[in-house]
Residue frames as qw, qx, qy, qz and C-alpha x, y, z in Angstrom:
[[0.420, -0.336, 0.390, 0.747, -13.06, -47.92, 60.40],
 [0.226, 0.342, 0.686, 0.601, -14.93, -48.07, 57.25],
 [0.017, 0.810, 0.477, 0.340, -17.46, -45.13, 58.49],
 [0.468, -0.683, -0.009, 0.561, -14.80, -43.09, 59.76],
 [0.436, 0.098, 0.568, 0.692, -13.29, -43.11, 56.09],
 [0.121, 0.629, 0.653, 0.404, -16.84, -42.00, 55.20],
 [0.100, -0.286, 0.172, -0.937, -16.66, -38.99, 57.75],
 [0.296, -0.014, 0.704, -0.645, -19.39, -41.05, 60.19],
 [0.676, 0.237, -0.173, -0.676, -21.10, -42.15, 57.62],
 [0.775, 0.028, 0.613, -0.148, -22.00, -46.08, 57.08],
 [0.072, 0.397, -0.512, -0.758, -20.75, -47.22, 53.97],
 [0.720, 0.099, -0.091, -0.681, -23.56, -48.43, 51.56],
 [0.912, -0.060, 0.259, -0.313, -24.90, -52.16, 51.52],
 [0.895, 0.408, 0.005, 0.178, -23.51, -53.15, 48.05],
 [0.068, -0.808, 0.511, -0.286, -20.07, -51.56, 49.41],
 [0.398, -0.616, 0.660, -0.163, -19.70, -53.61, 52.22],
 [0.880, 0.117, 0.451, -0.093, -20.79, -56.74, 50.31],
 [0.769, 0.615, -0.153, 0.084, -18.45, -56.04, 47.69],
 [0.009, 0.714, -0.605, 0.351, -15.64, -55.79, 50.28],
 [0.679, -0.220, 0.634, -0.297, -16.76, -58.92, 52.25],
 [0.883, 0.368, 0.276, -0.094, -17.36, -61.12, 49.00],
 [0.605, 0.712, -0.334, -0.122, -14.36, -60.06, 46.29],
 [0.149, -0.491, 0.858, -0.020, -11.69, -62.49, 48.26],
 [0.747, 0.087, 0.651, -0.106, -14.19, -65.05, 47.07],
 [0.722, 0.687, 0.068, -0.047, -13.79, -64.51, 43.61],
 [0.229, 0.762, -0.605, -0.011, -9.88, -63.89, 43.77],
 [0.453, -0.399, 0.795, -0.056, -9.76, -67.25, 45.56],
 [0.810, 0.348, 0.471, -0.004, -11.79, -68.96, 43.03],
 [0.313, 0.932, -0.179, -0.048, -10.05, -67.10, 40.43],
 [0.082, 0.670, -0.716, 0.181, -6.43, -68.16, 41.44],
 [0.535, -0.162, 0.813, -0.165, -7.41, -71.83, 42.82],
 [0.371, -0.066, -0.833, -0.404, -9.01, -75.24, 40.81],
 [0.442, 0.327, 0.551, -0.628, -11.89, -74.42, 43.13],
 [0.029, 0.491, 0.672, 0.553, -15.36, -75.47, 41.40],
 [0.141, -0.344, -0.028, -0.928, -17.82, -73.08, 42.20],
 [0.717, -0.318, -0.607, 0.127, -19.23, -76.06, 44.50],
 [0.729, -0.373, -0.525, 0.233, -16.83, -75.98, 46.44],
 [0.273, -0.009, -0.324, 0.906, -16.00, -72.68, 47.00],
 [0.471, -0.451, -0.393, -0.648, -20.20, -72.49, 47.59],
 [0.850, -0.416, -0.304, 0.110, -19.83, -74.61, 50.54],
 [0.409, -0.063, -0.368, 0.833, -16.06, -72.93, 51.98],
 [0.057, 0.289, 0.098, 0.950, -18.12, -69.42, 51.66],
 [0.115, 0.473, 0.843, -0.228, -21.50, -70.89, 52.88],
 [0.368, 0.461, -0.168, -0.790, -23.05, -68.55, 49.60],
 [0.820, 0.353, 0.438, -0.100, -25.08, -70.22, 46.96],
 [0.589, 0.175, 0.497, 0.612, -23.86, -71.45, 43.77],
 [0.398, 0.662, 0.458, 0.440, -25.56, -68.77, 42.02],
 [0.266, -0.958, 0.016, 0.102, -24.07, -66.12, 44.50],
 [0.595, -0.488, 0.467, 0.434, -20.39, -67.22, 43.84],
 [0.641, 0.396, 0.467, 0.463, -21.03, -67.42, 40.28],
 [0.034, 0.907, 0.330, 0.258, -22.45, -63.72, 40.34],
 [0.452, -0.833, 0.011, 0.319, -19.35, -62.47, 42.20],
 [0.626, -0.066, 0.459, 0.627, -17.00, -63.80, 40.02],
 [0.541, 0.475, 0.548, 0.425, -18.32, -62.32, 37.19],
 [0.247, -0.960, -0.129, 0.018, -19.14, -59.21, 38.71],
 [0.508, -0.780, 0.270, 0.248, -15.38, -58.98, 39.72],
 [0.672, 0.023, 0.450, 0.588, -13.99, -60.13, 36.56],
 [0.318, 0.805, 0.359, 0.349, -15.96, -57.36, 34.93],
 [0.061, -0.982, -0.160, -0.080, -14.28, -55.17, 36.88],
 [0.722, -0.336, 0.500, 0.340, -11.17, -56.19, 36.58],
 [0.413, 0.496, 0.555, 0.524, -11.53, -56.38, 32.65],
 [0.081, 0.907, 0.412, 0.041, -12.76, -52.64, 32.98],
 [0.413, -0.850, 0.200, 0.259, -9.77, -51.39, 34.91],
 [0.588, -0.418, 0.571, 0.391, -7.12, -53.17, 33.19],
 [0.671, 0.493, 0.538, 0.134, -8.45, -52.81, 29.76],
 [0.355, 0.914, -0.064, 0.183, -7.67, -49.33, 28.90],
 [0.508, -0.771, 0.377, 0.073, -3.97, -50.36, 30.63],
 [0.279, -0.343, 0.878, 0.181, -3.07, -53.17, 28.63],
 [0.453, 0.523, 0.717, 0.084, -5.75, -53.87, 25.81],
 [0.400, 0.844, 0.254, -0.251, -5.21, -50.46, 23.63],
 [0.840, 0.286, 0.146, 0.437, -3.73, -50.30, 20.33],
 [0.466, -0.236, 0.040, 0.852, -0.49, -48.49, 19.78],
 [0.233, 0.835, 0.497, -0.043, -0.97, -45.28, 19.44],
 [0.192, -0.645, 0.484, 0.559, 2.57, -43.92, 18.08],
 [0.590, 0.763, -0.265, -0.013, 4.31, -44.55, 14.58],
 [0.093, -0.631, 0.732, -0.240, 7.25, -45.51, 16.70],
 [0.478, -0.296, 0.785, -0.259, 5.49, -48.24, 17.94],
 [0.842, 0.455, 0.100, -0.272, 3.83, -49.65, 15.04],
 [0.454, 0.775, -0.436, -0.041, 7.22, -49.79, 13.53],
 [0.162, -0.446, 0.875, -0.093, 8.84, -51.80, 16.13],
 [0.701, 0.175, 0.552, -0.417, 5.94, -53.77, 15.53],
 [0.844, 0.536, -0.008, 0.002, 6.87, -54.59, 11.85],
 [0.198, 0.694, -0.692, 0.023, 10.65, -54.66, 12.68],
 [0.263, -0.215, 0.919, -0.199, 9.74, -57.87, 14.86],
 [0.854, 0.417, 0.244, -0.191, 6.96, -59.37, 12.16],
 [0.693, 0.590, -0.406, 0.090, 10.34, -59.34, 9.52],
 [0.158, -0.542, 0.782, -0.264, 12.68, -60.35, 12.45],
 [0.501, -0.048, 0.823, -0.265, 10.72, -63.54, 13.20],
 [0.736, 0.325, 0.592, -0.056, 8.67, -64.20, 9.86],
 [0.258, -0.118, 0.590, 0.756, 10.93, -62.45, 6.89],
 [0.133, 0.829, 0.457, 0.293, 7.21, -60.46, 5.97],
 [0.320, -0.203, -0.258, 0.889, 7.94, -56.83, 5.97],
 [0.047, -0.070, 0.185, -0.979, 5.75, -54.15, 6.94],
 [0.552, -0.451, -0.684, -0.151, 3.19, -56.52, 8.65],
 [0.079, -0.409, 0.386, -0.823, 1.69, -54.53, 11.70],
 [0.578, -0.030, 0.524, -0.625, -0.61, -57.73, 12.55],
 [0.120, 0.011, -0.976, -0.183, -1.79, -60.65, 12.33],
 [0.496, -0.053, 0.338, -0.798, -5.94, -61.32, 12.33],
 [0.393, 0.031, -0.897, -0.201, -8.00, -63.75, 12.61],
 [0.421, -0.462, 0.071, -0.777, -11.08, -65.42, 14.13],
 [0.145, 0.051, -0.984, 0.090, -12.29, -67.97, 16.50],
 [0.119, -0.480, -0.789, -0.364, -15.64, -68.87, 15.59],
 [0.002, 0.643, 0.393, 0.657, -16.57, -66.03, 15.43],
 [0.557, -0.799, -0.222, 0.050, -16.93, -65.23, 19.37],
 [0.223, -0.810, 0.305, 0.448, -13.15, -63.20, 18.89],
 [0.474, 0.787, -0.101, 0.382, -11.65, -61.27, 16.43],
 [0.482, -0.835, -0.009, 0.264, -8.28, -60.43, 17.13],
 [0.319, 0.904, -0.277, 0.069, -5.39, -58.31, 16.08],
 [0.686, -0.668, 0.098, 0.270, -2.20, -59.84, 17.73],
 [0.180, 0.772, -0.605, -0.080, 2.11, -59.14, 16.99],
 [0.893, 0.194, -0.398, 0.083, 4.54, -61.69, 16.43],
 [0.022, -0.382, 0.686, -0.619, 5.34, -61.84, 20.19],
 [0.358, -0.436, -0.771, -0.296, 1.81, -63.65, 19.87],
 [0.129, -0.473, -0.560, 0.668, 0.30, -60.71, 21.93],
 [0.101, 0.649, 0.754, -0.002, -3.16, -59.08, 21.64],
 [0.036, 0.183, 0.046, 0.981, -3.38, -55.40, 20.16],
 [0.444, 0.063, 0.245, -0.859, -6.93, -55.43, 20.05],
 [0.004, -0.104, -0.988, -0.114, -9.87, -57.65, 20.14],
 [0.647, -0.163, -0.091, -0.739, -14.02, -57.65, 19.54],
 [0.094, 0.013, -0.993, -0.076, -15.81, -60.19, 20.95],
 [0.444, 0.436, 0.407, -0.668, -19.77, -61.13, 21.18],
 [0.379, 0.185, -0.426, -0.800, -20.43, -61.32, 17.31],
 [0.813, 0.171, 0.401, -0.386, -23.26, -62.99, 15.87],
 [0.724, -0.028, 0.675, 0.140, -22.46, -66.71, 14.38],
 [0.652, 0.515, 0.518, 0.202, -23.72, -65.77, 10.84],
 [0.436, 0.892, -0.105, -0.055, -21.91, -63.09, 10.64],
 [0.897, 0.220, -0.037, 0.382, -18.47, -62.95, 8.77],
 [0.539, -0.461, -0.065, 0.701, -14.75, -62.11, 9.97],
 [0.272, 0.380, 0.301, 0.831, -15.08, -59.03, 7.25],
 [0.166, -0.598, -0.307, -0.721, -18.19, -57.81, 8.52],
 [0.590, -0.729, -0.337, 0.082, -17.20, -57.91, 11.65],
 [0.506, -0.437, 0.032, 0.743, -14.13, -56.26, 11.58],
 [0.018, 0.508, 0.374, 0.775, -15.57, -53.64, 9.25],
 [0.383, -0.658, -0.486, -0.429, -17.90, -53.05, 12.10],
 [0.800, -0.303, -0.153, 0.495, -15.50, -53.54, 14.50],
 [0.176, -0.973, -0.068, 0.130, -14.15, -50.21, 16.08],
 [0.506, -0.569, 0.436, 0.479, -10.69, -50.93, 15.25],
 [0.457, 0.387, 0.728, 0.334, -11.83, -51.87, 11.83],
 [0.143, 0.912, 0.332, 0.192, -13.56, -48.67, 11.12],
 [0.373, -0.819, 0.222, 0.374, -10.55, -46.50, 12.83],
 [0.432, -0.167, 0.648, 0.605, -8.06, -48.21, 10.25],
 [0.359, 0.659, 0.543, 0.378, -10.70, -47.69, 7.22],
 [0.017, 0.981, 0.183, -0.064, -10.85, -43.43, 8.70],
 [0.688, 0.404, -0.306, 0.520, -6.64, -43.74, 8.82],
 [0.285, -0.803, 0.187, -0.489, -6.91, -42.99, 12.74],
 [0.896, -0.424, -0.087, 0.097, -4.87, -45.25, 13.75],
 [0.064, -0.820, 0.513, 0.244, -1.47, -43.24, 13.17],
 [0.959, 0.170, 0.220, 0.047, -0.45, -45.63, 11.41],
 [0.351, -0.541, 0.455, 0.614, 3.64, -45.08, 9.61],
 [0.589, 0.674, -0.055, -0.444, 3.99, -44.02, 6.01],
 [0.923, 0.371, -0.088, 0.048, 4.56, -46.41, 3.19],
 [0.208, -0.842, 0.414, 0.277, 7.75, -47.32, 2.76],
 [0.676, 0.451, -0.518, -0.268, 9.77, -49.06, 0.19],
 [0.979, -0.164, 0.114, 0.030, 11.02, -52.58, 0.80],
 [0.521, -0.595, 0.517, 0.327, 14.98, -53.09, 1.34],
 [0.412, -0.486, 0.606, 0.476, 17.05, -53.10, -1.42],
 [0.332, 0.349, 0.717, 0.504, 15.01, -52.09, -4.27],
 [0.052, 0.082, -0.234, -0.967, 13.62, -48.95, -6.32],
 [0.011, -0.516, -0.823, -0.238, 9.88, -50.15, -5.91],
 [0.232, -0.623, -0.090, -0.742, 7.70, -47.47, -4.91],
 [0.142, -0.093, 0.839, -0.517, 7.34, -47.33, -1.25],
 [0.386, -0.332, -0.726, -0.462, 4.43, -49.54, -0.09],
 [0.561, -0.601, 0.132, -0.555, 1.66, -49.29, 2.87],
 [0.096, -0.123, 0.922, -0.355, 2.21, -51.37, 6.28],
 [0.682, -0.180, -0.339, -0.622, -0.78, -53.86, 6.25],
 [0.593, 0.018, 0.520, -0.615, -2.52, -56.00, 8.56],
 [0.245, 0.189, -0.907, -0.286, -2.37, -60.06, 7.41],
 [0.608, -0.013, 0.651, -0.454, -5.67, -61.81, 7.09],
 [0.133, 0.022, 0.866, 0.482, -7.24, -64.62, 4.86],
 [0.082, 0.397, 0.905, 0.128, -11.02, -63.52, 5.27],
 [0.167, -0.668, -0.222, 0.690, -10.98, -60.08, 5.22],
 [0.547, 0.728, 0.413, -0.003, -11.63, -57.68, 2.49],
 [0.683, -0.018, 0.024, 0.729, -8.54, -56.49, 0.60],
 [0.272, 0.904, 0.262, 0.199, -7.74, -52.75, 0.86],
 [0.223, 0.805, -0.415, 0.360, -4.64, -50.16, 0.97],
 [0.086, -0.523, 0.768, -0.358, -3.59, -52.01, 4.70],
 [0.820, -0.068, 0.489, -0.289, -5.29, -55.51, 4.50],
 [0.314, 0.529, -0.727, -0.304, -3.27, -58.12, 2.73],
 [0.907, 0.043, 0.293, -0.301, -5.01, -61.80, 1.98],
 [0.475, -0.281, 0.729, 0.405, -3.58, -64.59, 0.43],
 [0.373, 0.351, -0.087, -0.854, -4.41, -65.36, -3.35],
 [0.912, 0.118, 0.053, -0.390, -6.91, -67.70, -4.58],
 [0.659, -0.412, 0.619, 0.115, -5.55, -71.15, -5.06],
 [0.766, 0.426, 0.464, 0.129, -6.40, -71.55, -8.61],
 [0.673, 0.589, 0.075, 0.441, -3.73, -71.26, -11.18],
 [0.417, -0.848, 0.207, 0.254, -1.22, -69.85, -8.54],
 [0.548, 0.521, -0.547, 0.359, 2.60, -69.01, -10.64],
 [0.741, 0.138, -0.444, 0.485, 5.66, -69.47, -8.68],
 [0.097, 0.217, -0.218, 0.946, 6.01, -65.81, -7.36],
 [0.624, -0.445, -0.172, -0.618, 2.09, -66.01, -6.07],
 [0.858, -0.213, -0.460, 0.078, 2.62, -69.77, -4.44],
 [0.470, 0.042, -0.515, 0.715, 5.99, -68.28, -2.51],
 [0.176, -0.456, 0.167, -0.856, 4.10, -64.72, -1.61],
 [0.739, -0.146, -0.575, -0.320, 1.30, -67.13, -0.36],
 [0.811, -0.212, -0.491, 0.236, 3.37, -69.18, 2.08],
 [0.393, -0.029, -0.424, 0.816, 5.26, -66.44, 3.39],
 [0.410, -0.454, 0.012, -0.791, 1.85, -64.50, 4.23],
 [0.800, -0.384, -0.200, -0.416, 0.46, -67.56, 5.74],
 [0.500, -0.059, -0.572, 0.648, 3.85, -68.32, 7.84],
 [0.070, 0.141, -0.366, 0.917, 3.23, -64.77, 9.39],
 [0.473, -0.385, -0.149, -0.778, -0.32, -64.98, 9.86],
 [0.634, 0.149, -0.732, 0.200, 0.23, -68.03, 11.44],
 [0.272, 0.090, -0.599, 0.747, 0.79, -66.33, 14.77],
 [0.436, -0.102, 0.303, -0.841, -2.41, -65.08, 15.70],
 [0.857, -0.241, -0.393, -0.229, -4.00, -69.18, 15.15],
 [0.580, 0.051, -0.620, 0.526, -0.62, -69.92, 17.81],
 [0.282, -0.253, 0.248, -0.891, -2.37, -66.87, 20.05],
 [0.662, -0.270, 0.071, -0.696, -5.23, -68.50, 20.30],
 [0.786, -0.123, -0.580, 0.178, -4.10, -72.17, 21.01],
 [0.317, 0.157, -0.545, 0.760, -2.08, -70.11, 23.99],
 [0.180, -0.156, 0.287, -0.928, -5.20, -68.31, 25.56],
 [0.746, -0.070, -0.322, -0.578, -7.42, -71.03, 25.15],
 [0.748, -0.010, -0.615, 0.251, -5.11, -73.44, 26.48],
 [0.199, 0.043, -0.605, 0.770, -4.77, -71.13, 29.81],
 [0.443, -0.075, 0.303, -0.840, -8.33, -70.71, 30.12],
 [0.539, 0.075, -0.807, -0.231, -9.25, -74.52, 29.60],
 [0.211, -0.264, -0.913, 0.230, -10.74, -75.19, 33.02],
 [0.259, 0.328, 0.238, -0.877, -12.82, -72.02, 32.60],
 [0.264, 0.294, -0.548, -0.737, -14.01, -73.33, 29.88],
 [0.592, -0.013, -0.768, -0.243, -14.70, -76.59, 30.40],
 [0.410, -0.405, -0.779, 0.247, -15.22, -77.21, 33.69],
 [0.118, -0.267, -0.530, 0.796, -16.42, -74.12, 34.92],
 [0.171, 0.642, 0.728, 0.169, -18.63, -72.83, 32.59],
 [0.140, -0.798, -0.252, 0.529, -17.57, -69.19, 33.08],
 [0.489, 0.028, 0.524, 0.697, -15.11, -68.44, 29.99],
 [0.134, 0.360, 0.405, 0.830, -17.78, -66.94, 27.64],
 [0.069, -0.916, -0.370, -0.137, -19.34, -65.10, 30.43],
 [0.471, -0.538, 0.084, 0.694, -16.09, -63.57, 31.49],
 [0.379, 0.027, 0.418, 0.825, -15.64, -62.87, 27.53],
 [0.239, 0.694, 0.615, 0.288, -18.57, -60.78, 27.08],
 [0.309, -0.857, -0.047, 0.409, -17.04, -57.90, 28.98],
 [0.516, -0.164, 0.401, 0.739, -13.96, -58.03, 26.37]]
């Protein structure tokens, strides 16, 4: 069949082995197979089953990334995105929560505790600033290419309007990055602003308890986790 498709042609090696091998990786993938024992169901070495998976997650990650991993790219949607940061954490015009986890992801996420956009890969010594400076999403928001919605004023008052910003605590402060403020000699009106930044930022440490906590036997018992994540 398969060199009919081709017009009588054979289809190449790594073809048919990628057609004969990828139900091993979706079964290991979807089961609490170790890579044992689906070494021994497959009769493939460990280090062949390991190499499929990954292989097949990368491509997986490749497809599905630019499907469901890219940030909004309306005004509309940013907006609904800060109508449901003040619906759920009474911060308004928050278009994100960021934050890292040591350092091996950076991520953006909403208060639906879902992932706009993420880096991962940095190096240890460096910091969540200078990585999200460096950081393609990081450098888009510094050029203002992320459509982003114009300022607006806060309900029920005659301030000037202000920018939507993008809540972190280790980031460098600038027109759409909002940090908390030092701890020393905090008034009343600092202490409250404080708590309600660090209610909403909140959500993107609850992200990562959630995506850590479904990839916990990658992690630990398989040993695949941070080679799946280098593809992210």
């Amino acid at each position: 069949m398969g060199a009919r498709m081709l017009k009588g042609r054979a289809p190449p090696v790594g073809a048919c082995f990628t057609l004969l091998t990828s139900p091993v990786a979706i079964t290991f993938l979807a089961t609490d197979r170790t890579l044992k024992c689906s070494s021994m169901i497959s009769s493939m070495g460990s280090r062949t089953v390991s190499s499929i998976v990954t292989d097949t997650c990368e491509a997986i990650w490749r497809v599905l990334k630019p499907l469901e991993l890219q940030p909004p790219s309306s005004k509309e949607r940013w907006e609904e995105i800060a109508k449901n940061f003040h619906s759920k954490t009474n911060f308004l015009n928050c278009l994100g929560a960021v934050d890292g986890k040591h350092v091996l992801l950076l991520a953006v996420v909403d208060a639906d505790y879902r992932f706009i956009a993420i880096d991962v890969g940095a190096y240890g010594r460096e910091s969540d600033s200078n990585i999200f400076n460096d950081w393609t999403f990081g450098k888009n928001l510094a050029r203002n290419e992320l459509n982003l919605p114009s300022p607006k004023a806060l309900p029920n008052t005659d301030n000037p309007s202000l920018p939507y910003v993008f809540l972190g605590t280790k980031l460098a402060l600038n027109t759409n990055i909002l940090r908390p403020y030092p701890r020393n000699n905090l008034n009343e009106q600092r202490r409250v602003f404080n708590h309600r930044l660090s209610r909403a930022r909140r959500l993107v440490e609850c992200t990562f308890g959630i995506l850590f906590k479904q990839v916990e036997d990658f992690s630990y018992q398989y040993g695949l986790f941070h080679q799946i994540l280098q593809y992210w």
